[in-house]
NULUMTOR-665248 format. One record per residue (C-alpha): residue number from 1; residue in one letter; chain; x, y, z negated. Coordinates in steps of 0.001 Angstrom, whole numbers, plus 500000, padded with zeros to 6 digits. Layout:
N
 baza bami keza      u      v      w
  NUM    A    A      X      Y      Z
...
***
This chain:
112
 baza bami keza      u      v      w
    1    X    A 515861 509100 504319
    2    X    A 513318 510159 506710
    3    X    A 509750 508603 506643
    4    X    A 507284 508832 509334
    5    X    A 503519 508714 507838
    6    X    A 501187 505989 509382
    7    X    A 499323 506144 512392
    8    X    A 495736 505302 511636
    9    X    A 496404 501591 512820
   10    X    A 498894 501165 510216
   11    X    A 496652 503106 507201
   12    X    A 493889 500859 508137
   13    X    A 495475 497910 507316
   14    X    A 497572 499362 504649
   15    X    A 494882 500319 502797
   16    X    A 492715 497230 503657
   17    X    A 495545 495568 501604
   18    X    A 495223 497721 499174
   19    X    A 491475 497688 498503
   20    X    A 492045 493945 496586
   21    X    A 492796 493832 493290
   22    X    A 494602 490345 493950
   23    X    A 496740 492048 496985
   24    X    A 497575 495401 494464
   25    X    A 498874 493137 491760
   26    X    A 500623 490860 494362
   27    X    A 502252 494177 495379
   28    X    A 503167 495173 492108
   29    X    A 504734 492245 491207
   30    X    A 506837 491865 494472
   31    X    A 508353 495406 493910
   32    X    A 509581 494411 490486
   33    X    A 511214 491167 491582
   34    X    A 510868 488998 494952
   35    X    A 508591 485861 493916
   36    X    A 507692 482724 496150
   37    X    A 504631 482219 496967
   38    X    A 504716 478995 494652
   39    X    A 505386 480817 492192
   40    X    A 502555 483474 492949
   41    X    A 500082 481017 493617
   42    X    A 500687 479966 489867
   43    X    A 500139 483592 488375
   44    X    A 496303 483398 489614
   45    X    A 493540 481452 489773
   46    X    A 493236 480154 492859
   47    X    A 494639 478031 495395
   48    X    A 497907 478416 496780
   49    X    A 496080 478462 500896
   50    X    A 494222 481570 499337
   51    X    A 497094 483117 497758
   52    X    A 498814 482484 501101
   53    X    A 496317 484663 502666
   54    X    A 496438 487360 500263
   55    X    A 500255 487462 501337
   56    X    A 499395 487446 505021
   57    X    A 497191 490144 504709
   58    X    A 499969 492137 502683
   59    X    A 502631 491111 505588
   60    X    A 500393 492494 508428
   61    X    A 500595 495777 506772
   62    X    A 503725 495377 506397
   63    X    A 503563 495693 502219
   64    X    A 505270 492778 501656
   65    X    A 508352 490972 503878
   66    X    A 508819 487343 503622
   67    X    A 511659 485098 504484
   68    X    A 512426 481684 504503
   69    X    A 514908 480205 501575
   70    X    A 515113 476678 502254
   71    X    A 511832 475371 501769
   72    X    A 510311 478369 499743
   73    X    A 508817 481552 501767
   74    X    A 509743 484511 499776
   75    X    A 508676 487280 499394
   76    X    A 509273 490657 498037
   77    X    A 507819 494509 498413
   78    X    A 508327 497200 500915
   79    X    A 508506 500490 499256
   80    X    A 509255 502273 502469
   81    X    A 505440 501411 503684
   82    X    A 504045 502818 500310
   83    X    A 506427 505983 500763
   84    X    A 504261 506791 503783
   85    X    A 500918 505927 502437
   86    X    A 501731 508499 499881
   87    X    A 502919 510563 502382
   88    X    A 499600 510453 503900
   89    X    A 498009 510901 500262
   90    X    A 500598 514164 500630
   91    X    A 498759 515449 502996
   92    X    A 495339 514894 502594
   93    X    A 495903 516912 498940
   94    X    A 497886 520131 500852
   95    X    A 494769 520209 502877
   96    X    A 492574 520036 500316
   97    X    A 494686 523089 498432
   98    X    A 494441 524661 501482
   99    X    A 490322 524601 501695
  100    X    A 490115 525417 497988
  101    X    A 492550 528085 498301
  102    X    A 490210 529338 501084
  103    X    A 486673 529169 499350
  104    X    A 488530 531048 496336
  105    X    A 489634 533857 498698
  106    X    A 485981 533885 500276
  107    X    A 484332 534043 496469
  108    X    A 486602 536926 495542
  109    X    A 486189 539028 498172
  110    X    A 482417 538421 497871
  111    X    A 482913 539647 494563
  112    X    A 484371 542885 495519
***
């Protein structure tokens, strides 16, 4: 499977999901087993509109996918999003490397 890393649009809101407690457990959860947002809204203390919103935020970055099952929204987790924020992750850390492996290289030869 090939994944594509984000464009900054997409990391924005990805990690403006992200950056909620509520939204990161909401996430969690949804990857272990799809929930509806009933059922959500009873896990936390708050309202079920607010809970709602959590989810909307999580479905603009494309974190979570909800459908329709009758009268329930569902929804459940999109790993393939979170395969590309880590993909991003990826490569901020081989950069990273790459500078350290650089500033050693400087410090030894200015050892010699």
């Amino acid at each position: 499977m090939v994944v594509r890393q984000l464009d900054e649009a997409e990391a924005d809101r990805v990690f403006r999901g992200l950056a909620d407690t509520t939204r990161r457990d909401i996430v969690m959860t949804v990857l272990r087993q799809e929930q509806s947002i009933s059922s959500l809204a009873a896990r936390y203390d708050m309202s079920f509109a607010a809970v709602q919103k959590h989810v909307a935020v999580l479905e603009r970055a494309a974190l979570v996918v909800k459908r329709r099952r009758g009268r329930e929204q569902i929804v459940h987790g999109n790993p393939d999003t979170l395969r590309k924020a880590a993909r991003l992750f990826d490569a901020y850390e081989a950069l990273w490397r790459h500078r350290v492996a650089a500033i050693d290289t400087l410090v030894s030869d200015d050892r010699s």
